[in-house]
C-alpha beads as a LAMMPS data file, in Angstrom:
LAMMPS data file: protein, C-alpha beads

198 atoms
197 bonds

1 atom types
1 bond types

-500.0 500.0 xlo xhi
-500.0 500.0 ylo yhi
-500.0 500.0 zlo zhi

Masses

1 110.0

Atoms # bond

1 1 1 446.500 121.236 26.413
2 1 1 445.167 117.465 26.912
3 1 1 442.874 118.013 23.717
4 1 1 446.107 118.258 20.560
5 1 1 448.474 115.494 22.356
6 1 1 445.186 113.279 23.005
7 1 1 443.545 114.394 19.395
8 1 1 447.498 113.765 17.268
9 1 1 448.120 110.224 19.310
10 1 1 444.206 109.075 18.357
11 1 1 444.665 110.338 14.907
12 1 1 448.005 108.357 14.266
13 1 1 446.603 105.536 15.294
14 1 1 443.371 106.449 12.792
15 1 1 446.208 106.795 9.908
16 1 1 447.092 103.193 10.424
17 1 1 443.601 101.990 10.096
18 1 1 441.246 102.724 7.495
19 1 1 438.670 100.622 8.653
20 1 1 438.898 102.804 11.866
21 1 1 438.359 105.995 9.827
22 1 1 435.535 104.654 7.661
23 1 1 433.856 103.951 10.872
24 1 1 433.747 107.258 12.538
25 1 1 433.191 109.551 9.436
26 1 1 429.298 108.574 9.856
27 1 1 429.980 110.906 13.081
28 1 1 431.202 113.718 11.084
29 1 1 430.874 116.835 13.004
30 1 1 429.942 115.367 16.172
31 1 1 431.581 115.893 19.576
32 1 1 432.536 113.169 22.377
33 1 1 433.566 114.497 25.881
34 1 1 435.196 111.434 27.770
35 1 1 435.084 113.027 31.504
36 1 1 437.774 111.500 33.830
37 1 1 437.770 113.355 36.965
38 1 1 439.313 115.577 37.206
39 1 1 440.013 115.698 33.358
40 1 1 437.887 116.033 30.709
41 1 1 438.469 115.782 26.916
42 1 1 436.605 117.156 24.351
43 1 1 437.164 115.468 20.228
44 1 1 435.315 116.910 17.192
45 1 1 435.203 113.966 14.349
46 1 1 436.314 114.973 10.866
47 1 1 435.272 114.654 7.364
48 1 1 438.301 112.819 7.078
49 1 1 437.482 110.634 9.568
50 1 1 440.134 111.584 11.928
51 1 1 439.741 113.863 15.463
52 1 1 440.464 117.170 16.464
53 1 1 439.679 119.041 19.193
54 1 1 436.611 120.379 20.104
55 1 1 435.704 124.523 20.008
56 1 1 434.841 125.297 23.235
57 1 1 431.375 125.909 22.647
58 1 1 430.390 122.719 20.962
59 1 1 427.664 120.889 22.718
60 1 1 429.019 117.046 23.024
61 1 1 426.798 114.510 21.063
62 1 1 427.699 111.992 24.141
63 1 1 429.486 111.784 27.013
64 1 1 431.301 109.129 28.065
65 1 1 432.200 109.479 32.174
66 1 1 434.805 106.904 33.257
67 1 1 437.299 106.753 36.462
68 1 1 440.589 106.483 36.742
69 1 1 440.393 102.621 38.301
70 1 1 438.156 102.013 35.294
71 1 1 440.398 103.452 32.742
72 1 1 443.366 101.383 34.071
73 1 1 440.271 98.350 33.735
74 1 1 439.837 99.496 29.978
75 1 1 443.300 99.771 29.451
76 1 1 444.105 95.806 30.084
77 1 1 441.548 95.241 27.467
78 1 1 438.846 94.478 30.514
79 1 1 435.987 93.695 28.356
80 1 1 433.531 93.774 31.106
81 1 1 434.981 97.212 32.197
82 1 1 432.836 98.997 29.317
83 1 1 429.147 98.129 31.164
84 1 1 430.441 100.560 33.662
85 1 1 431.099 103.359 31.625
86 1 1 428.398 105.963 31.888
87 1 1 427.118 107.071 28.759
88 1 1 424.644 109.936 28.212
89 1 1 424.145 110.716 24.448
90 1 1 424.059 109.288 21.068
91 1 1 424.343 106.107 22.000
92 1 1 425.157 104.755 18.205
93 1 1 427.967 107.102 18.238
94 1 1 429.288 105.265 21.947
95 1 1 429.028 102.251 20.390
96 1 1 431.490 103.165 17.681
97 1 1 433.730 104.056 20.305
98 1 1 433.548 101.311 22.256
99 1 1 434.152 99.254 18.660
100 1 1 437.014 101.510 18.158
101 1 1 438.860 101.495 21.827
102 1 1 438.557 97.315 21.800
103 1 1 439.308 96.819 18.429
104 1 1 441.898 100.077 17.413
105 1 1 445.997 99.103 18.194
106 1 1 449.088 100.905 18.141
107 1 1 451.849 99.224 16.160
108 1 1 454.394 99.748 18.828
109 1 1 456.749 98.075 16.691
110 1 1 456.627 99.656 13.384
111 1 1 456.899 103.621 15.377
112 1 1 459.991 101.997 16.927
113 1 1 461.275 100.774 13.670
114 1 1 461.863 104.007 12.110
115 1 1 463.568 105.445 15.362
116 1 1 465.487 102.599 15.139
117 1 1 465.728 100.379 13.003
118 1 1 463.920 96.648 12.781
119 1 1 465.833 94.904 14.382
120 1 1 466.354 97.107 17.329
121 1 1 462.308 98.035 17.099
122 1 1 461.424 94.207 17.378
123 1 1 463.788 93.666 20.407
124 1 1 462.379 96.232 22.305
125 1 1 458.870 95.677 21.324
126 1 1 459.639 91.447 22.516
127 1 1 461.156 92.962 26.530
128 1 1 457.972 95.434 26.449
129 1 1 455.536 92.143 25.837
130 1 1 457.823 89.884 27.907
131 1 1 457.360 92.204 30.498
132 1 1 454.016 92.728 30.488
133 1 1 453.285 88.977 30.468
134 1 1 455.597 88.834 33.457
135 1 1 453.586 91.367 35.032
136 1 1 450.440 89.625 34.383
137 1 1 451.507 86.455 35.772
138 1 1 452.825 88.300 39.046
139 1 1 449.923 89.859 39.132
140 1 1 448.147 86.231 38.760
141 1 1 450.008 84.558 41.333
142 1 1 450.098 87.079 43.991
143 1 1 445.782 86.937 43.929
144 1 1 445.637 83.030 44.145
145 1 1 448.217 83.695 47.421
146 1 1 445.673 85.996 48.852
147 1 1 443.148 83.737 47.724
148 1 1 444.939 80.485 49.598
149 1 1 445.589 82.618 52.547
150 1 1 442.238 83.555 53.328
151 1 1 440.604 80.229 52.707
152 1 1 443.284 78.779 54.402
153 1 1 445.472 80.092 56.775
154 1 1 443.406 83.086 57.854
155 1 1 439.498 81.994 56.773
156 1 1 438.007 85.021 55.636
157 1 1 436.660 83.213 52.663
158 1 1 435.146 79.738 52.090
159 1 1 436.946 77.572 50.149
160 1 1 434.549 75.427 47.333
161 1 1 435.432 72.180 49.373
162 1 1 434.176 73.851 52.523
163 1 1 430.930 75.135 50.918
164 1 1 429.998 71.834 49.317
165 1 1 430.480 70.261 52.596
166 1 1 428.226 72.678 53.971
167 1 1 425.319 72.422 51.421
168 1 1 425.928 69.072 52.032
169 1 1 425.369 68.838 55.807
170 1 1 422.488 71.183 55.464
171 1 1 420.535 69.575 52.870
172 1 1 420.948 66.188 54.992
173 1 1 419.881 68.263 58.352
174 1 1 416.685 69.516 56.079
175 1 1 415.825 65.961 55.290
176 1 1 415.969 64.765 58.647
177 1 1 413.775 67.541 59.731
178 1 1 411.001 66.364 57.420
179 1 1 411.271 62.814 58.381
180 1 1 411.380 63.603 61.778
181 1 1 408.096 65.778 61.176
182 1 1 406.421 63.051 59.625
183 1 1 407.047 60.365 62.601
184 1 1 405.870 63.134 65.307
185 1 1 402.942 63.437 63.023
186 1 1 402.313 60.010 62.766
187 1 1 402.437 59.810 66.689
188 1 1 399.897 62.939 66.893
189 1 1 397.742 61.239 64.766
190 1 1 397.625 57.429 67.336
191 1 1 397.605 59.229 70.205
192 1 1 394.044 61.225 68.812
193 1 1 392.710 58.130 67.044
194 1 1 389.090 58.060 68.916
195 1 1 388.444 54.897 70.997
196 1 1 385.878 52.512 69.714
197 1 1 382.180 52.275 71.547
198 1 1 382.072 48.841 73.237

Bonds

1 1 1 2
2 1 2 3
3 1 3 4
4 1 4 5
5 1 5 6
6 1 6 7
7 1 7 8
8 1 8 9
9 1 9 10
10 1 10 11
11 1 11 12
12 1 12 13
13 1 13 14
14 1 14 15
15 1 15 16
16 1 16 17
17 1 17 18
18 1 18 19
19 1 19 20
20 1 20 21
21 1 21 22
22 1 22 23
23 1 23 24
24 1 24 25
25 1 25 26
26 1 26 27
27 1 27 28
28 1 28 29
29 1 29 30
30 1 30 31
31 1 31 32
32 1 32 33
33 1 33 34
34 1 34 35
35 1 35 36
36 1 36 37
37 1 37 38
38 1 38 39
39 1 39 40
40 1 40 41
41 1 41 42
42 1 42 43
43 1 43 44
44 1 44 45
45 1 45 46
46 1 46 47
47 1 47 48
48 1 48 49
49 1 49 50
50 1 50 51
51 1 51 52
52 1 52 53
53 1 53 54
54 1 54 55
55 1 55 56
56 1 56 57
57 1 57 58
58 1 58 59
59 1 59 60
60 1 60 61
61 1 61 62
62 1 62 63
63 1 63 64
64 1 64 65
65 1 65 66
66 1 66 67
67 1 67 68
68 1 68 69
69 1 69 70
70 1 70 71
71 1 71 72
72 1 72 73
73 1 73 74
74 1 74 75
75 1 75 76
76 1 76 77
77 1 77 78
78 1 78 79
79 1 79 80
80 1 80 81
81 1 81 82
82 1 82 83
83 1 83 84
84 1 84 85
85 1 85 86
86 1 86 87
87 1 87 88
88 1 88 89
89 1 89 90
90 1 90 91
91 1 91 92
92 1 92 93
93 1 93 94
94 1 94 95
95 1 95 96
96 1 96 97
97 1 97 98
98 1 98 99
99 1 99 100
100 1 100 101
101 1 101 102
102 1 102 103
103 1 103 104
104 1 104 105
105 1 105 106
106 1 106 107
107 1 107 108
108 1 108 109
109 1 109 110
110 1 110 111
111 1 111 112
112 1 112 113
113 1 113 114
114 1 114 115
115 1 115 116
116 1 116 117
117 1 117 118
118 1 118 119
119 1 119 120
120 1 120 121
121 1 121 122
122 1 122 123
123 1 123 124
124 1 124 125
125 1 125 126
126 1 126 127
127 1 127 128
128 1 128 129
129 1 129 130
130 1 130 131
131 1 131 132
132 1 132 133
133 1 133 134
134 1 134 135
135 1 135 136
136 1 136 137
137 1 137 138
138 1 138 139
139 1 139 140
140 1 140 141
141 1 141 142
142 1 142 143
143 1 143 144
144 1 144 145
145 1 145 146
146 1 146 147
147 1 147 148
148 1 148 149
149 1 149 150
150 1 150 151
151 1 151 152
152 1 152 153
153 1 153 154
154 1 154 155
155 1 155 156
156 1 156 157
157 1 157 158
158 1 158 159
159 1 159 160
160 1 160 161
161 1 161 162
162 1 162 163
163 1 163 164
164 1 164 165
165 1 165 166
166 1 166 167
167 1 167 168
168 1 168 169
169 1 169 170
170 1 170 171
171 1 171 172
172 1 172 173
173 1 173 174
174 1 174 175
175 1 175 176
176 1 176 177
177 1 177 178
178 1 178 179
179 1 179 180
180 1 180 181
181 1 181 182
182 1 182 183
183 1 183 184
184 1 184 185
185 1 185 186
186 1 186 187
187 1 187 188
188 1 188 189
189 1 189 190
190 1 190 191
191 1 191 192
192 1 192 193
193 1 193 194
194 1 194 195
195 1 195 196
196 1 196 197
197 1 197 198
């Protein structure tokens, strides 16, 4: 059931990019499984370029296994989010999916426009990305809170300031330690000096 609305959403956004389609016809015939627990999804790559989905015997030519946090990571365009995707497979064929999820986007704007006209489909599409900068910025301001609590009402973290001072302090304590060393060592060395014959 997840395959056709997951295989008809990637393809429309195929149909909008040729580039896209070029790309993934070197994969002709070859299946990807992307496992999310508890889902898994199973795409066949066309002649065409495009996806459908996979018979149910067809061995995948990778496997892509991501979870859910890290699918909300990949998402938000998380570029660092893909080094934790586990891959077993073709790995040429997971890189041009990788190329594909970072670089492939839906033109929000233009679906909306035929629903509803232009001007209507670029008002809506300006509240969806004022919103979602809104969000980000919440989302922004409530970590440095956290952050300023806990380095400075309740210290569960070190602030920089607090961690220079401390490098500081110890690298100053080390020094004296070796000059101290060195006068004890001087004194070792008087005190054992043997005594002239007379």
């Amino acid at each position: 059931m997840l395959d056709p609305a997951a295989a008809a959403f990637i393809n429309h956004l195929l149909r909008g990019a040729s580039w896209a389609r070029d790309e993934l016809e070197h994969f002709s015939g070859k299946t990807a499984r992307f496992e999310v627990m508890p889902l898994a999804l199973s795409l066949t790559v066309l002649g065409s370029g495009e996806v459908a989905p996979a018979a149910a015997d067809a061995a995948p030519a990778v496997t892509l296994s991501l979870t859910p946090g890290l699918m909300l990571r990949l998402a938000a365009r998380d570029e660092s989010a893909w080094r934790e995707v586990g891959i077993a497979g073709d790995t040429a064929f997971a890189s041009a999916i990788n190329h594909l999820a970072r670089n492939l986007r839906w033109d929000i704007e233009e679906d909306l426009s035929r629903a509803f006209g232009d001007i209507a489909a670029h008002r809506m599409a300006e509240s969806g990305r004022t919103l979602r900068r809104w969000g980000e910025q919440a989302f922004l301001n409530t970590g440095r809170s956290f952050a300023e609590y806990w380095t400075e009402e309740r210290p569960l973290i070190a602030s920089a300031r607090d961690l220079d001072d401390f490098n500081r302090t110890v690298d100053e304590l080390r020094d004296d330690v070796a000059r101290f060393e060195k006068r004890v060592e001087k004194l070792l060395n008087r005190q054992v000096a043997p005594i002239p014959d007379a």
